[in-house]
N, C-alpha and C positions, 0 to 999 in steps of 0.2 A: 615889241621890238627889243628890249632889255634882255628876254628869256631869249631872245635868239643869239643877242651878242654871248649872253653866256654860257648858253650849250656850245657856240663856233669856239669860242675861245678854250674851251674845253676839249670840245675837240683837238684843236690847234695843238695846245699844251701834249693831251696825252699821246698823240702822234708823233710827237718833238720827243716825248721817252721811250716808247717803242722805236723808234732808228737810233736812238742814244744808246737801248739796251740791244739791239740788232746788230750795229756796228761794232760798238765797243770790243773789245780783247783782237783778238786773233783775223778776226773778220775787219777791223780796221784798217782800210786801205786808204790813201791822199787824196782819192777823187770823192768818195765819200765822206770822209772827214769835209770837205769842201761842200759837197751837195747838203750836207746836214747843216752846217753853220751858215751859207745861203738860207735854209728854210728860216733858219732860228733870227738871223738878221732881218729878214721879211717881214717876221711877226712883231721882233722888237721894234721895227718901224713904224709898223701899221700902229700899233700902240699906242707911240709915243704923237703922230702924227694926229690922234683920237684925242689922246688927252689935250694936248697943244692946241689942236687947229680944228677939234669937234669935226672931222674929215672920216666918214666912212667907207672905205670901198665901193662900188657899185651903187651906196646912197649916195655919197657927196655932201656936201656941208649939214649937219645934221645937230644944232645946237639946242633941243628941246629934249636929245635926249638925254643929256646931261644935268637938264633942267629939271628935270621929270624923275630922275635916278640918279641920286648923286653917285648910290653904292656904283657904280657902274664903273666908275672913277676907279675906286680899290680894285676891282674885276681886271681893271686895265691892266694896274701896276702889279697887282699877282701874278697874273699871266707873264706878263716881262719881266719880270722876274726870273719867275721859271722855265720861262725860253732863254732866259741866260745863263743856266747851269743845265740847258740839257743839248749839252755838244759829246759825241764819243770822245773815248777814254781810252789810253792803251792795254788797260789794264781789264777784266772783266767786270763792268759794271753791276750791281746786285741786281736783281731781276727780282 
């Protein structure tokens, strides 16, 4: 269960810099500035919701795995992290 949280979470993350580097410059429009920073809040939720209340999507309260992997903890707050600096830009993002 751990290798999965951290392949999704990886996923998540790189998909959140792909629309960051999609969007960003010229291509930057209010509705997608908007669809992007929904995705990015989603994830920061889901997060923070995991570390907090040991609460996983489609599992449900899931407190062994925490217990079981602490690393998973750090995995959380990386991730939210980096879904909090990957919102488009008006400028062109480096690719």
């Amino acid at each position: 269960m751990a290798w999965l949280f951290f392949v999704l979470a990886g996923f998540g993350v790189a998909l959140a810099y792909v629309l960051r580097a999609y969007f960003s410059g010229d291509n930057l429009k209010f509705g997608h500035f908007i669809g992007c920073l929904a995705f990015n809040v989603f994830f920061v939720m889901y997060y923070m919701r995991f570390i907090e209340q040991d609460h996983l999507l489609f599992f449900g309260y899931y407190p062994s795995l925490r217990n079981d992997y602490p690393a998973i903890d750090w995995i959380a707050i990386v991730a939210l992290l980096l879904h909090c600096f990957a919102s488009p830009v008006q400028w062109s993002a480096k690719k």
